[in-house]
N, C-alpha and C positions, 0 to 999 in steps of 0.2 A: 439405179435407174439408167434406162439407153436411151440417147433422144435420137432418132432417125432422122435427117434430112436430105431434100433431094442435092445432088449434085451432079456437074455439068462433067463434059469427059477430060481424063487426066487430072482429077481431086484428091486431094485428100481423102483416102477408104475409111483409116479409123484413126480417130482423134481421141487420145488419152490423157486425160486433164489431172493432174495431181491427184490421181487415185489412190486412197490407202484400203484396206480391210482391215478389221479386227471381228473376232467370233468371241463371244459371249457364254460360257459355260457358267453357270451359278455367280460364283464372284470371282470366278477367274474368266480374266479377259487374254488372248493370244493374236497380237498383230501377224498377219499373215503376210501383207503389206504396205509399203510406205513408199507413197509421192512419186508414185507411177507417170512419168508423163514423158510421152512421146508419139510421134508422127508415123502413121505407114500409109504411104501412099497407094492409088488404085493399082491395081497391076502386081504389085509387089509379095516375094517370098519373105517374109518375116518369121525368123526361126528365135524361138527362146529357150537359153539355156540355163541352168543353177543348180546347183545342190539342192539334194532332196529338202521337201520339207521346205523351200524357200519360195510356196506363192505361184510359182508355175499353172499349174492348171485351175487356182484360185482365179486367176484370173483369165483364163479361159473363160471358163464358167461365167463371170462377169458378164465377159464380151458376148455369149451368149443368152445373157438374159437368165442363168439358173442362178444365176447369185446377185446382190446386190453390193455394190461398192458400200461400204462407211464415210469416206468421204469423196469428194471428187467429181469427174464428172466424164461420159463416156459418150463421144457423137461419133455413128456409123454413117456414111453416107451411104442414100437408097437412090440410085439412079431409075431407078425402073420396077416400081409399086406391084407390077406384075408377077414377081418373081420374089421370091423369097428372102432376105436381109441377110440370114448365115445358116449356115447348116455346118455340125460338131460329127467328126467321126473319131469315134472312143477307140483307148486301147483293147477295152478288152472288143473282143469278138462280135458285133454290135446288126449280127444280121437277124432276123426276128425268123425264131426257129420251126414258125408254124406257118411261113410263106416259102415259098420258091422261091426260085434265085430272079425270075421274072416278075414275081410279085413285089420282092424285095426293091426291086431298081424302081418300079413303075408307083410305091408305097408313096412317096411325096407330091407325084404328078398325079395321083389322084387326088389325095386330102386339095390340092389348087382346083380338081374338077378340070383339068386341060381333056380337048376332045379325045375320045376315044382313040382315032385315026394317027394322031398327032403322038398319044401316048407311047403307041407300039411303035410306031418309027426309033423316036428317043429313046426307051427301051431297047430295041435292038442295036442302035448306033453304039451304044453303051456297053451293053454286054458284049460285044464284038470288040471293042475298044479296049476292055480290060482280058480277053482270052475268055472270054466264061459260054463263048459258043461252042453249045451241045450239051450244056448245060442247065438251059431255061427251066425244065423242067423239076431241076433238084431241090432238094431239101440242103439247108444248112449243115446237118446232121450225117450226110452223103459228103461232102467236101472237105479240102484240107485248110489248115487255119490261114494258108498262102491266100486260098478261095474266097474263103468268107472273110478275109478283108479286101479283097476285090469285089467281092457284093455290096460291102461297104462306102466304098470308094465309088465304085459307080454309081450307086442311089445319090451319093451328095454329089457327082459330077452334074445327074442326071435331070435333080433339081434346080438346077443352075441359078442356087445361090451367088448374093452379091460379093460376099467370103464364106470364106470355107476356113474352117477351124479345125484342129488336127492334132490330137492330145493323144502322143506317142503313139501312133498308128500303127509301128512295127514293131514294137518294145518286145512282144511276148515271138515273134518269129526267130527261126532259126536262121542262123547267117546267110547260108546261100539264098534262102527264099526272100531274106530282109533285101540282099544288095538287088534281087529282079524288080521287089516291090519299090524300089526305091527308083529306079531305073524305069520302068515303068512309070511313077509318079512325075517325076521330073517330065517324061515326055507328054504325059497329061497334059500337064501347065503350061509347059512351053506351046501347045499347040491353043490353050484360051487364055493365059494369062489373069486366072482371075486372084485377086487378093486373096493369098494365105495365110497364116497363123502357125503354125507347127512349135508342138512343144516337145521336147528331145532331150535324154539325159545323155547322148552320143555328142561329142565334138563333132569328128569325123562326121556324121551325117547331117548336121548343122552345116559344116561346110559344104557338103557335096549337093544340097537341098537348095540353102538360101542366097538371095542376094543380100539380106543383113541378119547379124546376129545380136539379139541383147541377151548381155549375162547377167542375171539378180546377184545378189549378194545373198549370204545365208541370211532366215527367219529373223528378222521380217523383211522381205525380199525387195530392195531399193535396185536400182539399175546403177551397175557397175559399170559400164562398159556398154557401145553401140559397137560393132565393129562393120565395117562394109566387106563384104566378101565378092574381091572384083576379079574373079576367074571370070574365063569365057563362059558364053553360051551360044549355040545348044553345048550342053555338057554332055558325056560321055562319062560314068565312072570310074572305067579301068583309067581312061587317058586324063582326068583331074584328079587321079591318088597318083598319077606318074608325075605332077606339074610343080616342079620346086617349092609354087607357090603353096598350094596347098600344107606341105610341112611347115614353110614359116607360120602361117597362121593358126596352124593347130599348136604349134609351140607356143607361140604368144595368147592363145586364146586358153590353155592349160595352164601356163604360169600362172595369170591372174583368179580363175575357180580352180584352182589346188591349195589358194587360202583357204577359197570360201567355206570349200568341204571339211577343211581342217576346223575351221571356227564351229561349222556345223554339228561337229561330229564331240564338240567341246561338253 
């Protein structure tokens, strides 16, 4: 269960209270995970990382509302009743294949009923925003998988959710198209700052993404590790994979999940 409340500016976004999961199959029981609790503030890139199988997107889902904690307890703050509490963009490919790319974006500012007038504006800011002008028109099915998570990404810009939830959004992309989307995404943010979530089996783009990282430990996923990732911003990708700092923290952020994976894999 989520309990929403309002809050004032520069709060606490998501408040994660001793969350565990466990799933229930016949009389086999599988903790997913255990004593979740931690702070991400409004504003904030929160990137989570772990060996597979370690509760990641479990709890995703949670913060979302598709799952329910076992124990615990999960407060999102809603500053603005107007607007939508979170919005999840999935890895896999997540544009609805019987809309246009302008149906696509405009898909959640209708279900609000926002005026007509108001809608196309935001629509178009939006597809302009992510590259997808001259494209309104297309099908899902017309574009490349770079595309349709730019259709993606703009719908849930465009409902301007209070977070944005983001469960390996580039997992299935090819590298050169992974480091534009990611480059891209970054400039998103940096230009509204709203609380994200990202879940990532990449170090490397943990770093280049977040301003904090947690590492679960293997099944059943405990938090190992907060880390602050305190490179500059705006960031630039080529010129923060050139930043000394960047290697230190990919070195110390792999030392500790190269147990995990190890235990994992036991």
């Amino acid at each position: 269960m989520i309990n929403a409340e309002r809050s004032p500016a520069q709060s606490v976004s998501i408040q994660i209270k001793h969350v565990s999961k466990r799933f229930k199959n016949r009389k086999v029981v599988t903790e997913a995970l255990s004593d979740i609790d931690v702070k991400v503030p409004e504003g904030q890139f929160f990137c989570i990382v772990g060996p597979s199988g370690c509760g990641k997107t479990t709890l995703l889902r949670i913060l979302a509302g598709l799952e329910e904690q076992t124990d615990g307890e999960i407060i999102l703050s809603w500053r603005d009743k107007t607007r939508p509490l979170s919005t999840m963009v999935f890895q896999e490919q997540s544009a609805f294949p019987w809309l246009t790319v302008q149906q696509n974006v405009e898909y959640g500012l209708r279900l609000r009923h926002v005026d007509k007038h108001v809608r196309e504006r935001i629509v178009e800011e939006w597809i302009d925003k992510v590259g997808l002008k001259g494209f309104e028109r297309h099908y899902p099915a017309q574009l490349s998988g770079g595309m349709k998570q730019r259709v993606a990404i703009a719908r849930a810009f465009a409902n301007d959710p209070e977070i944005l939830l983001m469960d390996e959004p580039f997992a299935n992309l090819d590298e050169q198209t992974k480091i534009i989307m990611q480059q891209e995404l970054i400039q998103l943010w940096e230009a509204n700052r709203k609380t994200v979530v990202f879940i990532t089996h990449s170090i490397d783009e943990a770093i280049l993404m977040g301003d904090r990282v947690m590492m679960l430990t293997a099944r059943p996923g405990r938090i190992k590790r907060i880390f602050d990732i305190d490179l500059p911003r705006p960031r630039d990708i080529a010129e923060i994979r050139a930043n000394p700092h960047f290697a230190e923290l990919f070195t110390e952020i792999w030392a500790l999940l190269r147990d995990e994976v190890r235990i994992s894999r036991e």
